[in-house]
C-alpha positions as CSV (number, residue, x, y, z in Angstrom):
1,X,9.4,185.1,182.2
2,X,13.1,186.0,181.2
3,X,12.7,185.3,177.9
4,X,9.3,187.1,177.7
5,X,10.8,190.1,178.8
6,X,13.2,189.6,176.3
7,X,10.6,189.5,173.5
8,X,8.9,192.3,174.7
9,X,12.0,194.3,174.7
10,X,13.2,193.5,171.6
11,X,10.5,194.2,169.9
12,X,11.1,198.0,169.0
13,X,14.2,196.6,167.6
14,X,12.9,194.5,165.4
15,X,9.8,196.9,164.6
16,X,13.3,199.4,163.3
17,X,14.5,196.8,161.0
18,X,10.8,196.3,159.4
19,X,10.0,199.9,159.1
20,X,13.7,200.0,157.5
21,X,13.2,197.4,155.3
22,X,9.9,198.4,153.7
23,X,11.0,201.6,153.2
24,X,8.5,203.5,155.8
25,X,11.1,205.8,158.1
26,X,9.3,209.0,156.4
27,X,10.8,212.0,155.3
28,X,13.7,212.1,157.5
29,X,15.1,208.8,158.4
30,X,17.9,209.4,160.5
31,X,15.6,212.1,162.9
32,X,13.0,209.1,163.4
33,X,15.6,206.5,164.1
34,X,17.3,208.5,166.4
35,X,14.1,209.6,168.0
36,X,13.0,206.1,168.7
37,X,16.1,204.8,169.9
38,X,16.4,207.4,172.5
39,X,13.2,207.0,173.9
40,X,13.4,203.3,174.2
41,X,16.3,204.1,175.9
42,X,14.2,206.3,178.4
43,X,11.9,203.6,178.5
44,X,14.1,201.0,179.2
45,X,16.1,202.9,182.4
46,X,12.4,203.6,183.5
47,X,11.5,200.1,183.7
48,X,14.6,199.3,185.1
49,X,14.1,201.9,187.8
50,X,10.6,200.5,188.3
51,X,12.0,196.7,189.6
52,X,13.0,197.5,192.9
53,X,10.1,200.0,194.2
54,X,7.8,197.3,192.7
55,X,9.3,194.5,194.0
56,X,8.8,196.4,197.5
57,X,5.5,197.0,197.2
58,X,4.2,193.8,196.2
59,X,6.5,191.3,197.3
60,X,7.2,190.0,194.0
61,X,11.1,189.2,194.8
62,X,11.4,187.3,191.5
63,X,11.3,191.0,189.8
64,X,14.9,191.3,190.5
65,X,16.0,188.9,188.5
66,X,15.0,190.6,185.3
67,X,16.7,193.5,186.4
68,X,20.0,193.1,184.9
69,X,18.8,192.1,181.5
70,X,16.3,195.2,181.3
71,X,19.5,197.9,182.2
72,X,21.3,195.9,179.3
73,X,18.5,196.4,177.5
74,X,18.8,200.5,178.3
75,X,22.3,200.0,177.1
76,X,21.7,198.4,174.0
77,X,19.4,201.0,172.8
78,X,21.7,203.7,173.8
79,X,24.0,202.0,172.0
80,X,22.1,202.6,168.9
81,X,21.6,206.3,169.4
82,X,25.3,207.0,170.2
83,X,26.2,205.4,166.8
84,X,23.4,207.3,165.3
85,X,24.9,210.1,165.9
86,X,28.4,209.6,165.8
87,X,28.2,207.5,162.6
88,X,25.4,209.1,160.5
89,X,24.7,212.4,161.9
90,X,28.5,213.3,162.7
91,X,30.5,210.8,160.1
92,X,33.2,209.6,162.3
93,X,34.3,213.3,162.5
94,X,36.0,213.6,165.8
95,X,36.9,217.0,165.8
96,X,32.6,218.2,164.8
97,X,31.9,215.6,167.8
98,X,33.8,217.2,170.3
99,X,33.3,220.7,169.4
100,X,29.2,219.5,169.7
101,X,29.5,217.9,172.8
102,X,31.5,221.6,174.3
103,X,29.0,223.7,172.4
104,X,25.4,222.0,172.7
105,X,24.3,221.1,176.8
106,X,21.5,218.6,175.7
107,X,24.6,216.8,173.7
108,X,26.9,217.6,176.5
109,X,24.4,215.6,179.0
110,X,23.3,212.8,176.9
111,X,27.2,211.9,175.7
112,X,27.8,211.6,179.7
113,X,24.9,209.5,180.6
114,X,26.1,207.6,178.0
115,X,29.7,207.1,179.0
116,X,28.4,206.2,182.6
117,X,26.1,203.7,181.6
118,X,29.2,201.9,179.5
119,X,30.9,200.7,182.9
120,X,27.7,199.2,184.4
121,X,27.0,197.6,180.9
122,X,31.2,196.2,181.2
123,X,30.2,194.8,184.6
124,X,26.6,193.6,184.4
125,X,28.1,189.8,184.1
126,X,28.4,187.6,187.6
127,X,32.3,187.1,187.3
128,X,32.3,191.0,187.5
129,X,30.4,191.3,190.7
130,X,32.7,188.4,192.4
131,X,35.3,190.7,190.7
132,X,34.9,194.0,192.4
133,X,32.9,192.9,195.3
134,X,29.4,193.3,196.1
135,X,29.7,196.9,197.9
136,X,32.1,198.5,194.8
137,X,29.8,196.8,192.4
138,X,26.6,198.3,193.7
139,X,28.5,201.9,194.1
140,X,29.4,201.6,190.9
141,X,25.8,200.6,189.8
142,X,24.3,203.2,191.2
143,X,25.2,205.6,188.6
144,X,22.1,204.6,187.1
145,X,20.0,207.4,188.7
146,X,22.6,210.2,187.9
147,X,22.4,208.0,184.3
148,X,18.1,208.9,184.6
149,X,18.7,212.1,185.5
150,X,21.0,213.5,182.5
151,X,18.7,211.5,180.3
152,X,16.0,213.6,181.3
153,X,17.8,216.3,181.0
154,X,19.1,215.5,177.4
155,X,15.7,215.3,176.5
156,X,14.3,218.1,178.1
157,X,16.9,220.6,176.6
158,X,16.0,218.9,173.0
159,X,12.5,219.9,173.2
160,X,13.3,223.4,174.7
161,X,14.2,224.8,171.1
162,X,10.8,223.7,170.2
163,X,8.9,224.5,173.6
164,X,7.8,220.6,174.0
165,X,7.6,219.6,177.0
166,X,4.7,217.3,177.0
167,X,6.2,214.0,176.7
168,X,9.4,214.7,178.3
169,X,7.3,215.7,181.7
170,X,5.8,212.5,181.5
171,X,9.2,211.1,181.8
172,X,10.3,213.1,184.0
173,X,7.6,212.7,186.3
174,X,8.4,209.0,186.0
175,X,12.0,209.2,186.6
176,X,12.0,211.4,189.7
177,X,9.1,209.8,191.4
178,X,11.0,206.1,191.2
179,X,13.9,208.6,192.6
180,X,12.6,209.9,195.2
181,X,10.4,206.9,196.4
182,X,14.3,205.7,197.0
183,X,15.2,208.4,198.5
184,X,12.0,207.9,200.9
185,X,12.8,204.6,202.2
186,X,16.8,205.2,202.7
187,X,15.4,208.0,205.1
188,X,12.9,206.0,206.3
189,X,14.9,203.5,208.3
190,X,17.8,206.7,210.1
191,X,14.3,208.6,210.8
192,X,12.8,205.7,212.8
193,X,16.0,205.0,214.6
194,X,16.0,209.0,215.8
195,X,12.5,208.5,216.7
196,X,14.1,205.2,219.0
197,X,16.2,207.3,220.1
């Protein structure tokens, strides 16, 4: 199953590197790599949200062990779209960078969901959990939904130039319903006990 998962989310990765090869990125290369990138990225912190509220509701405990590997995915892709942009799009050029990432909020919200997600990619391996300890390590890995949240956002604000919201609901949608299905059950269990009480 691991390495089926693994397939499946490599394969926008290797679809880039065909399109790339044969020449077939259109007009504007960098917009559609950059494009792609980021929304695998969405993709992948969706699925990633999606393990535990799935593995909940069907009992399917094995889910979580595919967990790890799909945020790393998330990671990777991000990867790819920070580079993107700081290679291609800004060349290296510290100075344009930071004055982008002070002047532009959809740039100021996607460069810090990206620095957040680089600690829980640093500490993703076992030796880092026996490391911090299991209560700082999940703490710490639960930036993920401030992570989905400023993606959202990054997203949302890019499309607001262009009033184009259609695909970026969807997301959103996505996002906060795993979100608040969280939220549900960790009120769940303080309601029932005031209910005891």
């Amino acid at each position: 199953m691991k390495v089926a998962v693994w397939l499946l989310a490599m394969l926008p990765f290797l679809r880039l590197l065909c399109l790339g090869f044969t020449d077939q990125f259109g007009a504007n290369p960098l917009e559609f790599v950059t494009r792609s990138t980021g929304t695998w990225t969405l993709v992948m912190l969706c699925v990633t949200l999606a393990v535990t509220p799935l593995r909940r509701l069907t009992g399917w405990n094995w889910l979580i062990r595919l967990r790890r590997m799909l945020g790393l995915f998330a990671f990777f892709y991000a990867l790819q779209h920070f580079l993107l942009w700081l290679a291609v799009d800004r060349g290296f050029d510290v100075a344009y960078m930071i004055k982008d990432i002070a002047k532009r909020p959809f740039i100021t919200v996607g460069f810090a969901a990206f620095v957040l997600m680089v600690p829980l990619a640093a500490t993703s391996a076992n030796v880092m959990v026996k490391w911090l300890g299991g209560k700082r390590w999940q703490g710490l890995h639960r930036a993920v939904y401030a992570i989905a949240v400023l993606a959202i956002l990054h997203y949302w604000w890019h499309k607001a130039g262009k009033h184009d919201f259609g695909t970026v609901s969807i997301y959103a949608a996505v996002v906060f319903g795993l979100l608040a299905m969280r939220i549900w059950w960790w009120r769940k269990p303080a309601t029932g006990l005031k209910a005891q009480r």
